[in-house]
C-alpha positions in Angstrom: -8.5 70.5 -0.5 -6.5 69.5 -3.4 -6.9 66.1 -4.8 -4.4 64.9 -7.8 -5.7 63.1 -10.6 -3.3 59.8 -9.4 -5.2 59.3 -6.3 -8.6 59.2 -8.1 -7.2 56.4 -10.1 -5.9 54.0 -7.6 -7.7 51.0 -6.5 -9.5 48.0 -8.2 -12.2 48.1 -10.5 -15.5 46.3 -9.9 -14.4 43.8 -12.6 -10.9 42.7 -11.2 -12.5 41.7 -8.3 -15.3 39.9 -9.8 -12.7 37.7 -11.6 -10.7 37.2 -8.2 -13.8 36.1 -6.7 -14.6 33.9 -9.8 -11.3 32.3 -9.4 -11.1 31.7 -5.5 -14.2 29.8 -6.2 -13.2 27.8 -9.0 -10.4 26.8 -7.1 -12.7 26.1 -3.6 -15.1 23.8 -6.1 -12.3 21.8 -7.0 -10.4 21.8 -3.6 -13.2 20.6 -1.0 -14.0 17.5 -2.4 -10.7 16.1 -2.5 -10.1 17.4 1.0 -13.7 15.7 2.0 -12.5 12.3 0.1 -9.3 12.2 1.8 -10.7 13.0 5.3 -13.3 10.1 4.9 -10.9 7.7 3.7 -8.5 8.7 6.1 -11.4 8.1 9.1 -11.8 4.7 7.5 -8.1 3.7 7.8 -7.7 4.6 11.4 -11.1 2.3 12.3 -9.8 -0.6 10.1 -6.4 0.2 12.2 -8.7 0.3 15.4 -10.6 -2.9 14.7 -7.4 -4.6 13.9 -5.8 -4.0 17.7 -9.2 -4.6 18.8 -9.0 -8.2 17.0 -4.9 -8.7 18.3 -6.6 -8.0 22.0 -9.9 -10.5 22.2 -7.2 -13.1 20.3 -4.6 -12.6 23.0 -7.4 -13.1 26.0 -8.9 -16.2 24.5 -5.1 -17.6 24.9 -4.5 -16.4 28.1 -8.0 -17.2 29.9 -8.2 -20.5 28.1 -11.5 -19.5 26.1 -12.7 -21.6 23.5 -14.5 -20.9 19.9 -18.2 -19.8 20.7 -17.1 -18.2 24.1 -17.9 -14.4 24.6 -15.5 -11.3 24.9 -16.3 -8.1 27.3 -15.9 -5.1 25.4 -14.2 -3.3 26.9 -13.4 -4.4 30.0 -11.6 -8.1 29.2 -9.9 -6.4 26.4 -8.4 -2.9 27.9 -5.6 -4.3 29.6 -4.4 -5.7 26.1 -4.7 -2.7 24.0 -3.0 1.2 24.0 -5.1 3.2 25.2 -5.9 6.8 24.4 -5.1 10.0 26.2 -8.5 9.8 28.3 -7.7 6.0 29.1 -10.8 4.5 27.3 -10.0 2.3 23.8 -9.9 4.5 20.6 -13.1 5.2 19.3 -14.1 5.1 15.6 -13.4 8.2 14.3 -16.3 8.8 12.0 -18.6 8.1 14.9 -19.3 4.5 14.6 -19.4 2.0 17.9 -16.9 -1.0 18.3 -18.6 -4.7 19.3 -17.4 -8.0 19.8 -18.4 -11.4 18.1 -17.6 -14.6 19.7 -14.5 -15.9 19.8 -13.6 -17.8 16.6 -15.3 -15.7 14.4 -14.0 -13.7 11.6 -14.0 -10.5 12.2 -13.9 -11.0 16.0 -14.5 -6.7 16.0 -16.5 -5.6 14.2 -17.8 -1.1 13.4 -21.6 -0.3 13.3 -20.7 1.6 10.1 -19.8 -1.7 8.5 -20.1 -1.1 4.9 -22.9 1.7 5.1 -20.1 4.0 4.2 -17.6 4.8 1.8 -14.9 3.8 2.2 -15.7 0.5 3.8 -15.2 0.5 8.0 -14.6 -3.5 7.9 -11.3 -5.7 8.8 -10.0 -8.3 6.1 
């Protein structure tokens, strides 16, 4: 079997690969944060957005049932008819995991996340 001196020489050496590598992870140390910031702060915008249609809903049954300022909300059932529901028919959850309540009626915020301001960025209507 003949082998030509070309063939011997093709390929990468140990050291161009070891800089590839170097730079894919250069590049992955400086990519995944900003991809884990903007998912978080993303997360934190759709459960303001929740809380606020939340808010819009438990305002729009205390007109219509005639409730008054201390009176309670059910979460969710008083509220579902007056919000969009999901694909599995159930009010949107947060997304980062937290759980929706109610307040009375007249306070500010009505809806309120169990996340709260334990994260960053805040899961907290203004």
């Amino acid at each position: 079997m003949k082998t030509s001196k070309a063939s011997l020489l093709a390929g990468f050496t140990l050291v161009e690969i070891m800089i590839v590598v170097a730079i894919i992870g250069v590049l992955a140390a400086i990519g995944i944060p900003s991809f884990l910031k903007a998912r978080t702060r993303s997360q934190a915008t759709a459960c303001i957005n929740n809380l606020r249609q939340i808010e819009t809903a438990v305002q729009q049954v205390a007109i219509e049932k005639g409730k008054h300022v201390g009176d309670t909300v059910a979460y969710p059932d008083e509220i579902t008819p007056y919000i969009k529901l999901n694909s599995e028919g159930s009010i949107p959850p947060c997304p980062a995991g937290g759980e929706y309540s109610l307040q009375t009626v007249g306070t500010i915020p009505q809806a309120i996340c169990s996340l709260g301001t334990t994260v960053e960025p805040a899961h907290v209507l203004q």
